[in-house]
C-alpha positions in Angstrom: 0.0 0.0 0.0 1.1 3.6 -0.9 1.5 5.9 2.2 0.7 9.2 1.5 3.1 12.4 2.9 2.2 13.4 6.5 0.2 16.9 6.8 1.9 19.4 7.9 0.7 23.3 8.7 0.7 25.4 5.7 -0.5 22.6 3.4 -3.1 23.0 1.1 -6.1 20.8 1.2 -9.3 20.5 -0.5 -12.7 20.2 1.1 -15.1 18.0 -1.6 -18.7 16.5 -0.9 -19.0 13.4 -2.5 -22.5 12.2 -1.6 -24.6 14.5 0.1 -25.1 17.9 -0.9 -26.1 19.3 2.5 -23.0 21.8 2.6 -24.2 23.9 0.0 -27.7 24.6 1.8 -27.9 28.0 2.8 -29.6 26.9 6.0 -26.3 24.7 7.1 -23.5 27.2 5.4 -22.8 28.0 9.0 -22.0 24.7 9.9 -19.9 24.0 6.8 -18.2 27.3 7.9 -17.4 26.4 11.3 -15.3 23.2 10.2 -13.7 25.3 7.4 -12.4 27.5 10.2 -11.0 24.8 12.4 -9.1 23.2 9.8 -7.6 26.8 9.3 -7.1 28.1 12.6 -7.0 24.6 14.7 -5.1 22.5 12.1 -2.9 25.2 10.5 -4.2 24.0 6.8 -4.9 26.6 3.7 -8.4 25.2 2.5 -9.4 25.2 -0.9 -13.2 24.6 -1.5 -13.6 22.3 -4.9 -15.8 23.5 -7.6 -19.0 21.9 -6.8 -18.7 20.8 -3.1 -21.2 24.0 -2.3 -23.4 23.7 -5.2 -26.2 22.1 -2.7 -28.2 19.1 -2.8 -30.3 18.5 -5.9 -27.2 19.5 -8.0 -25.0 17.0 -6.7 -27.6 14.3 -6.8 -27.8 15.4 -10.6 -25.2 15.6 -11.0 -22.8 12.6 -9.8 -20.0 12.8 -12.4 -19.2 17.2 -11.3 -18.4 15.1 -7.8 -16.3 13.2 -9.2 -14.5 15.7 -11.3 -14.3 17.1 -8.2 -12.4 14.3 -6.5 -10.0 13.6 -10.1 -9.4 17.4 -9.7 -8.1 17.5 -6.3 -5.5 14.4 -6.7 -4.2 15.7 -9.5 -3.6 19.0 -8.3 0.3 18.9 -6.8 -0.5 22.1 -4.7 -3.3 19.9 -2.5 -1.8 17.9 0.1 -5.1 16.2 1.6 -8.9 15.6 0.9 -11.4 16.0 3.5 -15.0 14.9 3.0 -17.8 17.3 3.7 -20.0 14.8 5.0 -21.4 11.4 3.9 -25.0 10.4 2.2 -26.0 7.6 0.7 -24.8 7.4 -3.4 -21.2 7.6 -3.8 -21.8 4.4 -5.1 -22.4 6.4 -8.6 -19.2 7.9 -8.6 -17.6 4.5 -9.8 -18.1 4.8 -13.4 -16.0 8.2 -13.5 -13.3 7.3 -11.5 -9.8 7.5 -12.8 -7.2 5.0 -10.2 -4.2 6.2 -12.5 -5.1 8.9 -11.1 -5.5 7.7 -7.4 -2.3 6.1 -7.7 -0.1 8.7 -9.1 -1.1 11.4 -7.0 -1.2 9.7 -3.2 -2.4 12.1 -0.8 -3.9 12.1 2.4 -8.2 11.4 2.2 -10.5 11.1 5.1 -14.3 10.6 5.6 -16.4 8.5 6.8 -19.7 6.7 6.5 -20.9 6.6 2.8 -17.2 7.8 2.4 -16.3 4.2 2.4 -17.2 3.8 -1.0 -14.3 5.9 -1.8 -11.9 4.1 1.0 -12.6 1.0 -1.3 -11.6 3.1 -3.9 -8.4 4.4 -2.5 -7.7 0.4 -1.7 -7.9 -0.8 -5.0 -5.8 2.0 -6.3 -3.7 0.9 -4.0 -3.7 3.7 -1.4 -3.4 4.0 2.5 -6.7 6.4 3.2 -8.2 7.3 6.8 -11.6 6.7 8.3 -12.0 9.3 10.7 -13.7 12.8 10.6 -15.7 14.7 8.5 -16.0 18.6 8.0 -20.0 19.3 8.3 -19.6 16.9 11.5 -16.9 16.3 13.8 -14.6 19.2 12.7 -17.6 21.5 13.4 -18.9 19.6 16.5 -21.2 22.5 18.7 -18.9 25.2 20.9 -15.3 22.5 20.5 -13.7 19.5 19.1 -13.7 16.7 21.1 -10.3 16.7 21.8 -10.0 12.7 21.5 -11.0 13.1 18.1 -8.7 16.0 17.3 -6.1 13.7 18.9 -6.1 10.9 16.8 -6.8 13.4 13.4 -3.0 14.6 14.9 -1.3 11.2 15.4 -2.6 9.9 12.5 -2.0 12.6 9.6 0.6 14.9 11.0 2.8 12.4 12.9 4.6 9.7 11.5 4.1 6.8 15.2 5.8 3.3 14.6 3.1 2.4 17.0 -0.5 4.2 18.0 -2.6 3.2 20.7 -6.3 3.5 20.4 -7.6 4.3 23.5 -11.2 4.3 24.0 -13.0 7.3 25.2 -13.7 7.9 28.4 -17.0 9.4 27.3 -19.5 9.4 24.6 -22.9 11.1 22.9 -25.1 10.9 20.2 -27.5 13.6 20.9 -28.8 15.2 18.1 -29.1 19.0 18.1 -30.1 20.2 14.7 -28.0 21.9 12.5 -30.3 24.1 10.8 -30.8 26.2 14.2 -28.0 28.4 14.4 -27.8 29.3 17.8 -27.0 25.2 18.9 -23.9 25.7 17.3 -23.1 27.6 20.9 -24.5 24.5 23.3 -22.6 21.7 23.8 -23.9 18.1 23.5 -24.3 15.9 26.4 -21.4 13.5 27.3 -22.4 10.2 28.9 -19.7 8.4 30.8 -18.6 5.0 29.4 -18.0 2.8 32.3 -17.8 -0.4 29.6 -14.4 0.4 27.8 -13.6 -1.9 24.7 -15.1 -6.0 24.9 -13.6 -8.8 24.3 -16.7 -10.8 22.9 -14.4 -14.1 21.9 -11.0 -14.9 20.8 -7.6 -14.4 23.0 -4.1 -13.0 22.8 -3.3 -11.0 20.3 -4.6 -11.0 16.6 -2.5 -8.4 13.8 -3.6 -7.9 10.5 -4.0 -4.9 8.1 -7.1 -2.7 8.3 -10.2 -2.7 5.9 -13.4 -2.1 6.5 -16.1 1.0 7.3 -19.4 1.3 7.5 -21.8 -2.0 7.3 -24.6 -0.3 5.7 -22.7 0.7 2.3 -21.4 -3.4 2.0 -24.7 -4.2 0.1 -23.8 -1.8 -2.5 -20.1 -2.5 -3.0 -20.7 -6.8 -3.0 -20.3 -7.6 -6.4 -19.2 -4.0 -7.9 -15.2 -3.7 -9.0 -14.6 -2.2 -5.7 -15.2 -5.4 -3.5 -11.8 -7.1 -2.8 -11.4 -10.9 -3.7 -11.9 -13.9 -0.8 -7.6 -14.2 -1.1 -7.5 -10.2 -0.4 -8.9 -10.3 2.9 -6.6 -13.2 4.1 -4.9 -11.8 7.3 -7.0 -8.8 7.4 -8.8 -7.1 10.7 -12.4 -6.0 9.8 -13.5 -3.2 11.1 -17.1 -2.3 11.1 -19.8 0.3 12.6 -23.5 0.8 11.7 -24.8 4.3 11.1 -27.7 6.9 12.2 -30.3 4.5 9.9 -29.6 2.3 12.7 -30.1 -1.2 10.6 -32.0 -3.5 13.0 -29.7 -7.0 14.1 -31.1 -8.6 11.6 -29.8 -7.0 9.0 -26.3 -7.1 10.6 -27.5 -10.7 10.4 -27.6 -10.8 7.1 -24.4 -9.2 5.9 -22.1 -10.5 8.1 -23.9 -14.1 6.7 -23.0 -12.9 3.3 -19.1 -12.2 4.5 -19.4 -16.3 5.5 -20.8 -17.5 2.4 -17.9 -15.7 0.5 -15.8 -17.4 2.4 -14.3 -13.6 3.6 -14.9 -14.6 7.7 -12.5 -17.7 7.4 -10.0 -15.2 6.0 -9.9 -13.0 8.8 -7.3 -12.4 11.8 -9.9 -10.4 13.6 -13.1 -8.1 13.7 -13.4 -4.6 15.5 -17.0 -3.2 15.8 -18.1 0.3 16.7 -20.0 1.7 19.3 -23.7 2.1 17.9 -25.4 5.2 17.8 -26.9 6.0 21.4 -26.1 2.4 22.0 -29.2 1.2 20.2 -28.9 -2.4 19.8 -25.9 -2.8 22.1 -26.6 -6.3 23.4 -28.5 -7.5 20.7 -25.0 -6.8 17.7 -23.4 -8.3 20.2 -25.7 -11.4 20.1 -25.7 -11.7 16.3 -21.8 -11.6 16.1 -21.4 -14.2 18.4 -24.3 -16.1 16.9 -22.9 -15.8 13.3 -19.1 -15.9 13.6 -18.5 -18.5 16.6 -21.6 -21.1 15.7 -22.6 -20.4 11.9 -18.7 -20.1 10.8 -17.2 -21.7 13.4 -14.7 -19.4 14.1 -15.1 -19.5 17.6 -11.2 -18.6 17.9 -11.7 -15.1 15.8 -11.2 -11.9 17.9 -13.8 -9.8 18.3 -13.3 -6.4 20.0 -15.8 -4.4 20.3 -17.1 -1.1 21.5 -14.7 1.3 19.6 -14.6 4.5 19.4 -15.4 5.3 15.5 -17.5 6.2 13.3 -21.5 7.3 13.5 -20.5 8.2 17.7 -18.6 11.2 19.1 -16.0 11.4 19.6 -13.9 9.4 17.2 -10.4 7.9 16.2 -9.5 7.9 13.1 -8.3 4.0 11.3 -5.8 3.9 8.5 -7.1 1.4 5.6 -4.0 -1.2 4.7 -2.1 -0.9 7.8 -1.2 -3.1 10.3 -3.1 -2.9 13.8 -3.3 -5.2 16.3 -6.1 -6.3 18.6 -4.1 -7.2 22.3 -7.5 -9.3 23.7 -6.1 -10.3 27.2 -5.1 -6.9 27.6 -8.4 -5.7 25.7 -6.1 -3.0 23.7 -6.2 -2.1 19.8 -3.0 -0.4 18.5 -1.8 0.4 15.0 1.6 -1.1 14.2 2.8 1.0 12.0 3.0 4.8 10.8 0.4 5.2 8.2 1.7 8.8 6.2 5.9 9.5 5.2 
C-alpha cells in the first residue's frame, strides 16, 4: 500500500462532498463554515473549497460525475496535500463509473471521511492507497462550541505524525445527541457527554490477533458486494475488519444478514480479527453483540476469531481515526487495539 506524505501546517487541502449535498444549503452554510475554520485556525491548513462541493443538494444528486471531477481534480492537483469529505450520504456508489485510479495512484495524498465515504476508501484500496476513516467537516470538525479533543487527537497522530506504534484508547466518554443543525444558535450549546463505564469487549477470541485494516461502515457493504470495488476472498486473508453501523440504525437482523453474506464468501474464514463500533446511542448494544457471536463463533465456526468491540469510530462522538492497509493489532487479554505501524511518510 502507498502511504501518502504526513500533513503538515501550511498545506493546502481541498474540502469536496462526495455524496450529500447538505454543505451547500444555505440553511447549514454556518456549519460547513465552522469546520472550514478549524481546519484553518486549529489545524494550521490553507483550505481550498472544490468547484462543486457547495453547489447544494439536488445539483450534486444530478449531478454525480461534477463530484467526481471534483475528487479527479483535487489528486491531481500537486499544490493539495489532503482531501477531507464534507460529510457522507448515501450514493457515492455512482461515482464508480468516472473514477480514474491512475489517477488515485499517481497522486497519493492524504483522504478522510467516513460513513458513505467508504465507498471511496474501497476506492483508494484498490488503487492501492493507505486512506483514513476518521472525521468529516459538516460533523466532527464543526462539532457545537469545540472539538472533542479525542478526536482532534487521533486526526493529529494519525496525519501529521509519523508513530511506529499508536494506541487507540477508548473514550472515556460518549454522545449521540442530536441538536439540529439548521438552528443556528445550537452551534453555541454543547452536546451531552455520557460516561462510558464499559471500555472496549472482548466478545471471543484471546491474545493477540495483527492484520491490516479494511473495513467502514456496514450499511454501504450491500452496494459495494459484487461492484469492481469489492476485494477478492484471497484479499482479505490476514485482514482485521472493522465495522460500525450508522444513524439509519439497521436492526440485528440485517447485521445478520451481511455479516452471513461475509461467510458465504468465504471472507470470515480469511480473517485475523473483527473490530465493531460503538452504535449510535447504544441502540442495539446487546443484541450486535448477540448476532456476532451467533454468526461468527456457531454459523462459521470461528469460535477462535477476535472480536473487540465497543470502539470509538464512526456514526459516535467522539472518534479515532483507522488507517485502511495498515497493520493494527487487537491485544484481547489486555483488551487493547493499536496500530503497528505509521500510516503517512
Amino acid at each position: 500500500m502507498i502511504r501518502p506524505n504526513a500533513l503538515k501546517k501550511g498545506d493546502k487541502i481541498a474540502i469536496v462532498s462526495l455524496s450529500s449535498g447538505l454543505g451547500g444549503e444555505a440553511a447549514f452554510l454556518h456549519r460547513f463554515e465552522t469546520g472550514k475554520e478549524r481546519l484553518e485556525s486549529e489545524f494550521g491548513l490553507q483550505v481550498i473549497v472544490m468547484p462543486n462541493a457547495l453547489k447544494g443538494i439536488d445539483y450534486l444528486y444530478e449531478h454525480p460525475k461534477a463530484r467526481a471531477s471534483d475528487l479527479m481534480e483535487a489528486f491531481s492537483n500537486p499544490e493539495i496535500k489532503g482531501i477531507f469529505c464534507m460529510i457522507g450520504g448515501d450514493d457515492t456508489i455512482r461515482l464508480l463509473p468516472h473514477i480514474d485510479f491512475n489517477i488515485i495512484r499517481n497522486n497519493p495524498k492524504v483522504f478522510i471521511g467516513y460513513s458513505d465515504t467508504t465507498i471511496n476508501h474501497f476506492m483508494m484500496y484498490k488503487a492501492g492507497l493507505v486512506s483514513f476513516y476518521g472525521p468529516a467537516v459538516m460533523v466532527e470538525f464543526a462539532e457545537n462550541v469545540a472539538m472533542h479533543e479525542y478526536t482532534k487527537k487521533y486526526v493529529y497522530s494519525t496525519l501529521f505524525e509519523k508513530n511506529d506504534k499508536l494506541d487507540i484508547l477508548p473514550s472515556k466518554e460518549w454522545t449521540s445527541e442530536l441538536l439540529e443543525w439548521s438552528n443556528i444558535e445550537n452551534r453555541s450549546i454543547a452536546r451531552k457527554m455520557i460516561t462510558d463505564h464499559k471500555g472496549y469487549e472482548v466478545l471471543q477470541g484471546s491474545g493477540v490477533a495483527k492484520g491490516q485494516l479494511l473495513g467502514g461502515c456496514l450499511d454501504t457493504f450491500p452496494m459495494l458486494i459484487g461492484t469492481e470495488l469489492w476485494p477478492e476472498v484471497n484479499e482479505w486473508n490476514g485482514k482485521l475488519l472493522f465495522l460500525e453501523t450508522s444513524e439509519e440504525y439497521p436492526p440485528p437482523s440485517t447485521v445478520k444478514y451481511i455479516l452471513r453474506n461475509l461467510m458465504a464468501q468465504g471472507i470470515i474464514d480469511q480473517l485475523s480479527g473483527i473490530i465493531f463500533g460503538k452504535p449510535m446511542d447504544e441502540r442495539y448494544y446487546d443484541e450486535y453483540k448477540e448476532v456476532l457471536i451467533s454468526v461468527i463463533a456457531k454459523e462459521a465456526g470461528r469460535a477462535d476469531l477476535p472480536i473487540l468491540y465497543n470502539v470509538n469510530f464512526g456514526h459516535i462522538a467522539p472518534i479515532c481515526t483507522l488507517p485502511y492497509g495498515v497493520e493494527a493489532m487487537i491485544d484481547c487479554d489486555r483488551k487493547t487495539l493499536s496500530i503497528c505501524e505509521s500510516a503517512v511518510i
